[in-house]
N, CA, C and O atoms as CSV, one atom per row, in Angstrom:
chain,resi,resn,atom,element,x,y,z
A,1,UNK,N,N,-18.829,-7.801,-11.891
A,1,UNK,CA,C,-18.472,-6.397,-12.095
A,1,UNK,C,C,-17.885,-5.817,-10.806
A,1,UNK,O,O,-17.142,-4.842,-10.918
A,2,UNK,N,N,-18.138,-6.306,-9.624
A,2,UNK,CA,C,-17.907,-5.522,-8.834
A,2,UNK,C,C,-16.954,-6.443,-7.728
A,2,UNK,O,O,-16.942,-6.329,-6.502
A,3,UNK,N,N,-16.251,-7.289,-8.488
A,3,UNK,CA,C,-15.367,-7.901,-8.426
A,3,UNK,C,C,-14.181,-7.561,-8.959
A,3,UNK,O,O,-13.055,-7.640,-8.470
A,4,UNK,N,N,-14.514,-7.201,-9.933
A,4,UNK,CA,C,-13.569,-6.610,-10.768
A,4,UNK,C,C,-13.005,-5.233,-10.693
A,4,UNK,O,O,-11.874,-4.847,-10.988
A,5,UNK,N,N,-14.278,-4.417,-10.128
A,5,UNK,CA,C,-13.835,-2.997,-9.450
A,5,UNK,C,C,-12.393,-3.325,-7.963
A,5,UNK,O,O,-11.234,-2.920,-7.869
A,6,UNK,N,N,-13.216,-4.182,-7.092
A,6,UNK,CA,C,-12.245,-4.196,-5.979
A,6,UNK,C,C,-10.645,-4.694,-6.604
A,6,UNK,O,O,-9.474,-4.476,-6.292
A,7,UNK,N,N,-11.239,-5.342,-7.473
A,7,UNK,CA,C,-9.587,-6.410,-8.560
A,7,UNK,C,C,-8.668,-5.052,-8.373
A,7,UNK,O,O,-7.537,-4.987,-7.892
A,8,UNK,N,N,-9.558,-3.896,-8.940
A,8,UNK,CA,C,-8.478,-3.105,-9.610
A,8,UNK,C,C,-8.357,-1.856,-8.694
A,8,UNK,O,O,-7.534,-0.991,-8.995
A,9,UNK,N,N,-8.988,-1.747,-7.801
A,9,UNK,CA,C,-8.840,-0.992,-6.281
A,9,UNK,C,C,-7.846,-1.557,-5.760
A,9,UNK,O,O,-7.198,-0.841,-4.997
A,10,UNK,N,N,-7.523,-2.509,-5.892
A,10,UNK,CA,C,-6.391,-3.330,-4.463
A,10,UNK,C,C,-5.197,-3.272,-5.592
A,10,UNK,O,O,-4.088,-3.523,-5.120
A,11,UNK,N,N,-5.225,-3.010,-6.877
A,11,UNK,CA,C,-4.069,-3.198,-8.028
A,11,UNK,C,C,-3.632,-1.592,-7.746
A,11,UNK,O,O,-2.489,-1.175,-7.557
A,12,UNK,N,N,-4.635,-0.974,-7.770
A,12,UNK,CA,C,-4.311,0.771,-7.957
A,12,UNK,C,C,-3.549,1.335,-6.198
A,12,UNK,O,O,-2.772,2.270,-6.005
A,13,UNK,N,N,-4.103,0.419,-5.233
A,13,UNK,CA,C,-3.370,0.500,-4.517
A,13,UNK,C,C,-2.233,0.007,-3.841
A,13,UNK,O,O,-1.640,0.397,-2.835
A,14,UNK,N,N,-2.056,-0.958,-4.634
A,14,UNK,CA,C,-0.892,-1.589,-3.931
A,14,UNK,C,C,0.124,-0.591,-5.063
A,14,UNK,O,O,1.025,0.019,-4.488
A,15,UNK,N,N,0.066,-0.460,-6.078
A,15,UNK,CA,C,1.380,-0.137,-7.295
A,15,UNK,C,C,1.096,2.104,-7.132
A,15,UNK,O,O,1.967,2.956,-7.305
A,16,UNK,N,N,-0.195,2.298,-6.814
A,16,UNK,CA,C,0.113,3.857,-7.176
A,16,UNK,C,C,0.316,4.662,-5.701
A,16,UNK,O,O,-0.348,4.451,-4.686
A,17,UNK,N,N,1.100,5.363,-5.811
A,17,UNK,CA,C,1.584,6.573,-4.821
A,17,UNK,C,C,-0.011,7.272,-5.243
A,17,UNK,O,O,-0.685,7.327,-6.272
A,18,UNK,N,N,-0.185,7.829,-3.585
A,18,UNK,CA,C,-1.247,8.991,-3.399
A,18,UNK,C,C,-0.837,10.546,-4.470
A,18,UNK,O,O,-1.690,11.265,-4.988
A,19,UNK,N,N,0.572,10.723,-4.562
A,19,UNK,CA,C,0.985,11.219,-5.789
A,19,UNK,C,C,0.588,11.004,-7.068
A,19,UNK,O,O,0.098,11.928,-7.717
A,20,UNK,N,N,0.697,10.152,-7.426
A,20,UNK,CA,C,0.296,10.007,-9.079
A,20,UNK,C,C,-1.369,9.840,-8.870
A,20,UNK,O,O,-1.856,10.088,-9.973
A,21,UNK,N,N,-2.309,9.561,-8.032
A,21,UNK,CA,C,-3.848,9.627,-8.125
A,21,UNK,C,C,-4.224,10.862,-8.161
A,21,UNK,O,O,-5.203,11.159,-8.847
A,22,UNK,N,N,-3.395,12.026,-7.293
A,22,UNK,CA,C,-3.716,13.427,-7.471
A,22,UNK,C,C,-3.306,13.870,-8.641
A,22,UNK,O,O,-3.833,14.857,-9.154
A,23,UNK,N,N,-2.133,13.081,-9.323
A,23,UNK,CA,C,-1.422,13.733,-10.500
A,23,UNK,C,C,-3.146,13.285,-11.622
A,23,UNK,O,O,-3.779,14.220,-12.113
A,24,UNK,N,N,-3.498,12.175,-11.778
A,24,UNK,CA,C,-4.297,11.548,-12.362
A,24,UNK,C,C,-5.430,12.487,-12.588
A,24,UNK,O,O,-5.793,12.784,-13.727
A,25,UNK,N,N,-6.044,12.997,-11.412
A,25,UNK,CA,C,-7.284,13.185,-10.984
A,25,UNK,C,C,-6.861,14.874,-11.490
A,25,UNK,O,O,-7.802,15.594,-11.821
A,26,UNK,N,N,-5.674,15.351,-11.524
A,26,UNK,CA,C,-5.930,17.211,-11.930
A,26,UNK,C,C,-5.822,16.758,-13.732
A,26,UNK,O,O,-6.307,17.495,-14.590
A,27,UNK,N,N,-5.181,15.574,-14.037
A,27,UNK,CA,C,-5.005,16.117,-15.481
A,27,UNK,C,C,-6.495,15.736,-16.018
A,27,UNK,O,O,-7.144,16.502,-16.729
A,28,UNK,N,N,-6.834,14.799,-15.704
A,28,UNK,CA,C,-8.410,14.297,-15.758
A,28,UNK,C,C,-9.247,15.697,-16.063
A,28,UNK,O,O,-9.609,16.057,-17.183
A,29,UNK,N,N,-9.515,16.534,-14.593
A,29,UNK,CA,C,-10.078,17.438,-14.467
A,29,UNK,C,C,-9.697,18.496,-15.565
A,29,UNK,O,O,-10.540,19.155,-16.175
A,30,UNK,N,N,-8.510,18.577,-15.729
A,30,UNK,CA,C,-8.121,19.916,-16.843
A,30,UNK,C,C,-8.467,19.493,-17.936
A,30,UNK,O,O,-9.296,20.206,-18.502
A,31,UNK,N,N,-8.097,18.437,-18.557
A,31,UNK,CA,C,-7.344,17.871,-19.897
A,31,UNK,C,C,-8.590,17.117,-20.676
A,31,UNK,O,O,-8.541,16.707,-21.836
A,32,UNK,N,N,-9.973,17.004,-19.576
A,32,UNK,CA,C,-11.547,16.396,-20.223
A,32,UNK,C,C,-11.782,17.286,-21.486
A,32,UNK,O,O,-12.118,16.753,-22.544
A,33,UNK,N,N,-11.663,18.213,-21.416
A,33,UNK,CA,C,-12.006,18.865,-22.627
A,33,UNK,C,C,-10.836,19.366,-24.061
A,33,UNK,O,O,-11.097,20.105,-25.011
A,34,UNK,N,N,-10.044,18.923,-23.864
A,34,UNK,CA,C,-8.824,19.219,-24.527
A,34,UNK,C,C,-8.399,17.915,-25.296
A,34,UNK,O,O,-9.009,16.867,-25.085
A,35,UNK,N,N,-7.200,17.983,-26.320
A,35,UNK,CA,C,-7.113,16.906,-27.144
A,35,UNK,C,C,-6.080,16.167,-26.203
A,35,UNK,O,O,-5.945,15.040,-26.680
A,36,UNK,N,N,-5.345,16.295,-25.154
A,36,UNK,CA,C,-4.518,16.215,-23.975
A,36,UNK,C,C,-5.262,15.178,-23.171
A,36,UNK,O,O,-4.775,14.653,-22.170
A,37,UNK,N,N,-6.484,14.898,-23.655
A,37,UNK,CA,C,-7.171,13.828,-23.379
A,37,UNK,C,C,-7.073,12.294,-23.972
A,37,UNK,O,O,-7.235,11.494,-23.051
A,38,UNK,N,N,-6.928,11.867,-24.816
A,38,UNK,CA,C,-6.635,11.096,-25.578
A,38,UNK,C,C,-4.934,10.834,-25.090
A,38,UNK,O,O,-4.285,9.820,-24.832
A,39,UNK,N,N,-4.735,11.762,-25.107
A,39,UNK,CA,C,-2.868,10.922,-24.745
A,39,UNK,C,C,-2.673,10.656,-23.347
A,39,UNK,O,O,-1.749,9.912,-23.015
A,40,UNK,N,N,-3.650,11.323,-22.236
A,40,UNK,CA,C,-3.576,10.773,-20.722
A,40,UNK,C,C,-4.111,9.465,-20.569
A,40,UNK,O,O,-3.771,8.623,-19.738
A,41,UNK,N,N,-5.054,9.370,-21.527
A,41,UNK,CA,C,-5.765,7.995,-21.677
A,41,UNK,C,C,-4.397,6.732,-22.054
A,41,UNK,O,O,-4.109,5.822,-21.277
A,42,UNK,N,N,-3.856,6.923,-23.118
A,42,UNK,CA,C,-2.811,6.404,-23.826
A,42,UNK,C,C,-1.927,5.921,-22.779
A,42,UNK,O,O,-1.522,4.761,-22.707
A,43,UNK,N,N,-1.494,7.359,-21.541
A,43,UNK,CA,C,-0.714,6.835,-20.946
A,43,UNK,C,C,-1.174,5.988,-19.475
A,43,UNK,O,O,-0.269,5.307,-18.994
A,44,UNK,N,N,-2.136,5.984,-18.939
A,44,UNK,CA,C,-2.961,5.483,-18.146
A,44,UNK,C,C,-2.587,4.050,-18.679
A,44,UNK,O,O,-1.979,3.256,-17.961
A,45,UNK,N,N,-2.902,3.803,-19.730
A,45,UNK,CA,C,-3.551,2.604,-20.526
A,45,UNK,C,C,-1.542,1.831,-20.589
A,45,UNK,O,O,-1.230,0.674,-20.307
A,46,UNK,N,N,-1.178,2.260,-20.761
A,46,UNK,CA,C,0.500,1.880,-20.384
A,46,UNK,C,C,1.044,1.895,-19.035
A,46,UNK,O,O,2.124,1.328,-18.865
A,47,UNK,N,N,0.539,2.386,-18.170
A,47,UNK,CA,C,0.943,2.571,-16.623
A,47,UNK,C,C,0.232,0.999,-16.612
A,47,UNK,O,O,1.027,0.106,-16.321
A,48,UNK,N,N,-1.142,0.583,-16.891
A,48,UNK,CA,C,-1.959,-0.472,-16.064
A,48,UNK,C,C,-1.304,-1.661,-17.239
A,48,UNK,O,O,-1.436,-2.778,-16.738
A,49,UNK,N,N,-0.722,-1.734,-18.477
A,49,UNK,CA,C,-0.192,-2.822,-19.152
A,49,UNK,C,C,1.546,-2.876,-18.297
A,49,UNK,O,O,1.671,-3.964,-17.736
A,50,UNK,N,N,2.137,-2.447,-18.213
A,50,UNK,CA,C,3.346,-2.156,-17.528
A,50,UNK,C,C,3.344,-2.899,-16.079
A,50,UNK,O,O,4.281,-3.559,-15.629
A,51,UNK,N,N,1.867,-2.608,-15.328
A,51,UNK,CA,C,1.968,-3.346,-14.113
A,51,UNK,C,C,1.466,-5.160,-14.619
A,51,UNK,O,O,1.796,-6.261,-14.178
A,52,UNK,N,N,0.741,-4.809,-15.494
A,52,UNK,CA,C,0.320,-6.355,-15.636
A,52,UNK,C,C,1.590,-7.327,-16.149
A,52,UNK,O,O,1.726,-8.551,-16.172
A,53,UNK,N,N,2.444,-6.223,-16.544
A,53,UNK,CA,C,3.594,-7.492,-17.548
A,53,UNK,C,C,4.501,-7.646,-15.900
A,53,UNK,O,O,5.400,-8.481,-15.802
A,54,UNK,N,N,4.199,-6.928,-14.951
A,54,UNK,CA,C,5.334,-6.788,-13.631
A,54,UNK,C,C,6.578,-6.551,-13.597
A,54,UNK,O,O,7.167,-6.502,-12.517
């Protein structure tokens, strides 16, 4: 497990700008309670398939 955390610490940092983690981290914060949730997820979930295909 915590192998797998650093896996994806060293993935999130080598591919994301300090930009898009703040972008991440306000829609997170706003969008937890909103249906705007489900589609940040969606797109998260395509940002990390996108890096895996390279």
């Amino acid at each position: 497990m915590r192998l797998l955390r650093d896996l994806l610490l060293r993935v999130f940092h080598r591919h994301f700008q300090l930009q898009q983690w703040v972008k991440i981290i306000w829609v997170f914060q706003n969008c937890s309670q909103s249906p705007h949730f489900f589609l940040f997820f969606l797109f998260f979930f395509f940002q990390i398939g996108s890096l895996q295909r390279g």
